[in-house]
C-alpha positions in Angstrom: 40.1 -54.6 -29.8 42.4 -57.3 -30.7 45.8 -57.0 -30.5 47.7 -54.8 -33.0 51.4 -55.8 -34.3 53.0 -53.1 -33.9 56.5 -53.2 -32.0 58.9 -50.7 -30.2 62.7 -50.8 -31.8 64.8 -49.2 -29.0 68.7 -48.6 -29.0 71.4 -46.8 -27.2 74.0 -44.4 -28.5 77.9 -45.8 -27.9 81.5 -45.2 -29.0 82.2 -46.5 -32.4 83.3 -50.0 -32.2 83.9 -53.1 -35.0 80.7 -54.1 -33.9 78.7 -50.5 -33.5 80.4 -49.1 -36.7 77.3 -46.3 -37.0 78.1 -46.2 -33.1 74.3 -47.9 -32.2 73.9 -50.7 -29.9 70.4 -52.4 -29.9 68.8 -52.6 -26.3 65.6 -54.5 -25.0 65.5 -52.7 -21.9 66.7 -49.6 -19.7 68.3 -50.4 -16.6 66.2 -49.1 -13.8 69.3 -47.9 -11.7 70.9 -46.2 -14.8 70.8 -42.7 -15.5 69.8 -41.7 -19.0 68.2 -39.5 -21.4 65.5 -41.2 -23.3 64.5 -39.5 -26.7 60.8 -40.6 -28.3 61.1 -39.9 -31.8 58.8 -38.6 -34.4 56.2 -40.7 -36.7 58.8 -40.9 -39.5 61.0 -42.8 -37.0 60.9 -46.5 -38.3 64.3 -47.3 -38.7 67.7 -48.3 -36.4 69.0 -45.3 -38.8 66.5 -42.9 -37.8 66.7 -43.1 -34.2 70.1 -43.0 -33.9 69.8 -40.0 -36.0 67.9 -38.2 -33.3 70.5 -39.7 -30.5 73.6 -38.4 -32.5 72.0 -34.7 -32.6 70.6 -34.6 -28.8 73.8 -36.2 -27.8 75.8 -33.5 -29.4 73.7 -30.7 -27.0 74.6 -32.9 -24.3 78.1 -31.2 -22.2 78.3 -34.7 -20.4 79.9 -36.6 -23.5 79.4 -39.9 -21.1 76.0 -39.8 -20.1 73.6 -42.1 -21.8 71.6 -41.7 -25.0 68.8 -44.3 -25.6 65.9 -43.2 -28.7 62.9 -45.4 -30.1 62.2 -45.9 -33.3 58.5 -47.8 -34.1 57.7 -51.1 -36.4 54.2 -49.4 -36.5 52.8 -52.3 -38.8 49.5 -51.3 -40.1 48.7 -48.9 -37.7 47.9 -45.2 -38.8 50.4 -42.9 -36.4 47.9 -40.0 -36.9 44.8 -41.7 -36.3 46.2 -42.7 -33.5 47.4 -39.3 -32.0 43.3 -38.1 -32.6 42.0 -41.2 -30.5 44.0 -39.6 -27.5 43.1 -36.2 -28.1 39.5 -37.5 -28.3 39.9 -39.4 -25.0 40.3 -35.6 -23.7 37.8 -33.8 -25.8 40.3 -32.0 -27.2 40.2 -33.9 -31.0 39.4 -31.4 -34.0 36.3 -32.4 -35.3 37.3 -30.5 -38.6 40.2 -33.2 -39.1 39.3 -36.3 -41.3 41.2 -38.8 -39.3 38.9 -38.2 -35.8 35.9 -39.5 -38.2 37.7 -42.9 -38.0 38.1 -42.7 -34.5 36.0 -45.6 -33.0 35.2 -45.7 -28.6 37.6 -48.3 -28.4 40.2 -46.3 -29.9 40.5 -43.7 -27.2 41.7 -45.9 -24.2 43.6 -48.3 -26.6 47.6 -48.4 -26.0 49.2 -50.2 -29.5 51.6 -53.2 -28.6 54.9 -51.0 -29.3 54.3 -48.4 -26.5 52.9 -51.7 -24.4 56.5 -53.0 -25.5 58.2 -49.3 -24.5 56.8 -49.2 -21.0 58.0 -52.7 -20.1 61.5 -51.5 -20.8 62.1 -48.2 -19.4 59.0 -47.2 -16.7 57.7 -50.7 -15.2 61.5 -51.6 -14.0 61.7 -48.5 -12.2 58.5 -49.0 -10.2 59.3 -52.6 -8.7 61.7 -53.9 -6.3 63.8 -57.3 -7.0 60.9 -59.1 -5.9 58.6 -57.2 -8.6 56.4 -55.9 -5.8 55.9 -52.0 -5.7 59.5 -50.3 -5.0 59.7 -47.8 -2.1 58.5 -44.0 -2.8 61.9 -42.5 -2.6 63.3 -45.4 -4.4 61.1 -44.7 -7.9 61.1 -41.0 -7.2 65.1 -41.4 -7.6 64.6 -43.4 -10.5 62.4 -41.7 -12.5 64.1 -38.4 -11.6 67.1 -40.5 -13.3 65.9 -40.8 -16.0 64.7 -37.4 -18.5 62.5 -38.0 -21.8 63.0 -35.1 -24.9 59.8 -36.3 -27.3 59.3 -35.2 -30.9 55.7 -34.9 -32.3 54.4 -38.7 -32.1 57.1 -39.1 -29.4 54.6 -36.8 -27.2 51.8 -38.3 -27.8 53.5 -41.7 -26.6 54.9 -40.7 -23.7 51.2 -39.2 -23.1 50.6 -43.5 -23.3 53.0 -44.1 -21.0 51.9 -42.1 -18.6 48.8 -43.7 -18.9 49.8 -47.2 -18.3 51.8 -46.0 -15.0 48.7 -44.8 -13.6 47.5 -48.2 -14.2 50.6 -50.2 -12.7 50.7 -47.8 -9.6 47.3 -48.4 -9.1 47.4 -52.1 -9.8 50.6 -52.0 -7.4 48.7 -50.4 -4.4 50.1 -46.6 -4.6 47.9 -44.1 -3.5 46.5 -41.7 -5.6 48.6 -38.4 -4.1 51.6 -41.6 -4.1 51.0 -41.6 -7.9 50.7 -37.5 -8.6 54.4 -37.3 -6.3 56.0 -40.1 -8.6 54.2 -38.5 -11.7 55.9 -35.0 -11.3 59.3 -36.8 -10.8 58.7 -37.7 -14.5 60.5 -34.5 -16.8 60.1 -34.3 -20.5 60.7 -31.8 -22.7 58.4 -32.1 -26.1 59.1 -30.5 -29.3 56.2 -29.5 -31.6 54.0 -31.6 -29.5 50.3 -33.3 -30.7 48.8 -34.0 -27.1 46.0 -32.6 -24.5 46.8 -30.1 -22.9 46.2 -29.4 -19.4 46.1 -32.9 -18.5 49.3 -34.8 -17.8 50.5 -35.5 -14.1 54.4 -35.8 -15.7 56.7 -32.4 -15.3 56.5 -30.9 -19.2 58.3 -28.8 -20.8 56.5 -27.9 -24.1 58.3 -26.1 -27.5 55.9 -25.1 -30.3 55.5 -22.2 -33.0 52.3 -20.7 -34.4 53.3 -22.4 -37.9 53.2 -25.7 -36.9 50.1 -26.3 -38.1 50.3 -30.3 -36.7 50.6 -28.6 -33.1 47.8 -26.4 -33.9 45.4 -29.0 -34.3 45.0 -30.1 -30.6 41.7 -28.5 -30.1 41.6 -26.0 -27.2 40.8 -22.7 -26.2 44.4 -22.6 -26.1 45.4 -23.3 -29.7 42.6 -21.8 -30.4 43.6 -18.5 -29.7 47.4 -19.0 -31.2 46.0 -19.8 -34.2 43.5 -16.5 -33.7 46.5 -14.7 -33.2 48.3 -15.9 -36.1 45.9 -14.6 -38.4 45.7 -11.5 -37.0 47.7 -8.8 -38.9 47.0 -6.3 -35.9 48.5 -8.3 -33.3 52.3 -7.9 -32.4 55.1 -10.4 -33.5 55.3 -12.9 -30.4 58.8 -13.5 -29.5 59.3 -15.9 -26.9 55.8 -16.5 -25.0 55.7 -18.5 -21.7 52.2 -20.7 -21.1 51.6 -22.4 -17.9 47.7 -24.3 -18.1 49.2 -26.0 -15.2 51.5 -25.9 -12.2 53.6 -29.1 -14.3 53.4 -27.9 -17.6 55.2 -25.2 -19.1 54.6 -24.1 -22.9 57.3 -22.1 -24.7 55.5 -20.5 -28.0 56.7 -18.0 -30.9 55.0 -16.9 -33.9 57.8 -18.7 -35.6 61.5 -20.3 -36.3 62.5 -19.0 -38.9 62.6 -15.4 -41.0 61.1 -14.9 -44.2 63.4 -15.3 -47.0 62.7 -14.4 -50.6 65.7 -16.4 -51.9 64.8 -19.4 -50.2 60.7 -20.1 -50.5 59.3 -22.6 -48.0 62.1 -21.9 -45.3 58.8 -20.9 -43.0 57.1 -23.7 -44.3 54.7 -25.8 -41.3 56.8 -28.9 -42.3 60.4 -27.0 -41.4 58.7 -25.3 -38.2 57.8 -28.9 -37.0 61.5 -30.4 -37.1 63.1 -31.3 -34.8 66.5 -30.3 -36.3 64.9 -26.5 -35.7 65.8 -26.6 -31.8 69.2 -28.9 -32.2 71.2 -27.4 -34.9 73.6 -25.1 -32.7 74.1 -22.3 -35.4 71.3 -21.8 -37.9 71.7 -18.8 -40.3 68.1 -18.6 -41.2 66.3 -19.0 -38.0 64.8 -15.9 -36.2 65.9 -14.0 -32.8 63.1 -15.9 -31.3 64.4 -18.8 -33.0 67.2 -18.8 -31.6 66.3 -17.9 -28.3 63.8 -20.7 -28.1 66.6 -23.2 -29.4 68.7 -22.0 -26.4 65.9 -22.7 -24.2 66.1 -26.3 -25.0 69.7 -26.6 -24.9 69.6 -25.2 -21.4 66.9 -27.5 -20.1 68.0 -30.0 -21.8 71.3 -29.8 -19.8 69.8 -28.6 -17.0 67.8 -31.8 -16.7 70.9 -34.1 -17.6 73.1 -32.7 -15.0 69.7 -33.3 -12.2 69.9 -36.9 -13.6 73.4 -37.4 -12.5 72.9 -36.0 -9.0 69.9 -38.7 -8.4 72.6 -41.0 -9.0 73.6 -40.7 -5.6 70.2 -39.7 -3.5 67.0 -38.6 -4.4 66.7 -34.9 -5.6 63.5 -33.2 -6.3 63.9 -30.8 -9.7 63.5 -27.4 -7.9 61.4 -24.2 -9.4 63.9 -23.6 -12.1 63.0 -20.2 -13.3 64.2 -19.3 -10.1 67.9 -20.4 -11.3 70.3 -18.6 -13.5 69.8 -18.4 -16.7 66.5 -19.3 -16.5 65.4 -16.4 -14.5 66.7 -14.5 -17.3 64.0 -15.9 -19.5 61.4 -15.9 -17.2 61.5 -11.9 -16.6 61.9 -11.8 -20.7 58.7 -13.5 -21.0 56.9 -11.5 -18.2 55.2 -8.9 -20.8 54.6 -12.2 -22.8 53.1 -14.9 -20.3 50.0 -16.2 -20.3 47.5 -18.5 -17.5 44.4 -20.0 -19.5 41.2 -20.0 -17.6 38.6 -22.2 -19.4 38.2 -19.8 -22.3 39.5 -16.7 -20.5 42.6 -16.1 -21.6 44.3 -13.7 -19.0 47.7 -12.2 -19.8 49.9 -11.1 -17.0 51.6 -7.9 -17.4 53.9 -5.9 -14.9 53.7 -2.4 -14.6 57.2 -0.9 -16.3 57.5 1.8 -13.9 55.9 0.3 -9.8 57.0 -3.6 -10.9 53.1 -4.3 -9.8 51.6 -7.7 -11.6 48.1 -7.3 -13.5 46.1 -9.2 -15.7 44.4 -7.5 -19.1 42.2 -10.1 -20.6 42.0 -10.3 -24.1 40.0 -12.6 -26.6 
């Protein structure tokens, strides 16, 4: 496939100055020795205005009013964002043939990386890798790094990051890590994606996933996964699911609730699939129409999103390895909340683990 035109606009969050009145500073590149939150907006991202949109509202969340905001906006050119998103789930088998944008989906298309996330991965994950003399960096060195360096996505800003990963695996291998070299350094990665379109089951990175049963762009990654949220959805008999934990692996974590926001008579579409997909759902601090589980889930974030800024800052001076963190206060809190709500899929066994309210023992009761 020839080379699209498509190109990566990335910028940094700063004090407001004569020459950063909307307090935006353009940058080519991340500093690999810098610490920093990297945000990878959504589709509708095209604009200097947009991104910094999305860096003014994470940053906010952010207790640490110093620490480093950078967010991508995309010069997409001709290139269709969605059709785009299918040829990576169809690289996984995990595209929905009932959608009309797989049909456009050629072979090519599912191992192709567009020029803008090319663009991306040159400035924020290639630097990290390589020493001074751009030869492969020492182990602990890019573990530090990466571990530096946290990534909150938004819908299409999953599905990129899902690209990047892909073209590390590439440079590693091109760079002469070893394969259990490149699963290490891959785990050091830690995102946290909200309303994400991308396989699941399949990245190396340290995810953090935020969805709702509404979100019907979510909904389309074709699994036995989504398959059964979207089953229990439609299912009148089921109960309302609060806050649901999902682990399909040991590095990916899936926070799911039947949805954001209450119904509300006075206000019709509030519960809409577009308003459950924003991103604006997780970061505005006080929202008078979202739901308990709404809420709870947007406190999630805010805590891992903290949580993962403050494990940046402490790579800054030697290499720390992100511990379990449900074993930490307050996550632990919301682990045992989710126990009667947590879920391992097996194939397309879906095995939900329960705990016994009066002996504390674990079992599993399978359900379709």
């Amino acid at each position: 496939m020839e080379q699209d035109n498509s190109h990566i606009k990335l910028g940094k969050r700063v004090k407001k100055h004569k020459l950063f009145p909307n307090k935006w500073c353009q940058a080519d590149t991340i500093s690999p020795d810098e610490a920093c939150l990297v945000i990878l907006t959504g589709s509708g991202s095209t604009t200097d205005k947009q991104a910094n949109s999305y860096a003014r509202d994470t940053k906010v969340l952010i207790k640490d009013k110093n620490f480093p905001v950078y967010a991508a906006a995309y010069d997409k050119a001709d290139r269709n964002f969605r059709q785009d998103r299918e040829a990576v789930l169809a690289r996984h088998n995990q595209a929905n043939p009932r959608y009309p944008y797989i049909r456009k989906v050629k072979e090519e298309d599912k191992t192709y990386v567009p020029q803008y996330i090319r663009e991306l991965y040159a400035a924020t994950l290639a630097p990290r890798l390589r020493a001074e003399n751009s030869n492969k960096a020492p182990l602990s060195l890019v573990a530090q790094r990466f571990n530096m360096m946290p990534v909150v996505t938004h819908c299409q800003g999953s599905t990129v990051l899902f690209q990047l990963e892909y073209l590390l695996l590439k440079d590693m291998t091109d760079l002469g890590y070893t394969n259990p070299q490149q699963d290490y350094l891959c785990h050091q990665i830690h995102s946290i994606n909200i309303s994400p379109v991308t396989p699941i089951g399949i990245t190396k990175t340290t995810a953090f996933k935020f969805m709702t049963l509404r979100d019907e762009t979510v909904l389309s990654v074709n699994t036995s996964e989504t398959a059964y949220l979207t089953d229990r959805q439609l299912d009148d008999d089921k109960p309302i699911m609060n806050i649901s934990l999902f682990r399909p692996t040991a590095n990916e974590t899936i926070f799911a609730t039947d949805a954001l926001y209450v119904e509300d008579k006075e206000t019709p579409g509030l519960t809409s699939p577009a308003v459950e997909h924003s991103y604006a759902a997780y970061t505005d601090k006080e929202d008078a129409f979202r739901s308990i589980s709404g809420d709870r889930m947007s406190m999630t974030f805010n805590l891992l999103l903290n949580r993962l800024v403050n494990h940046a800052i402490q790579n800054k001076k030697e290499l720390t390895e992100l511990p379990d963190i449900f074993k930490e206060r307050p996550f632990n809190f919301i682990f045992k909340e989710t126990m009667n709500n947590r879920y391992n899929f097996l194939k397309t066994e879906i095995n939900r683990i329960r705990k016994h309210p009066e002996t504390g023992v674990v079992f599993k009761k399978k359900e379709r």
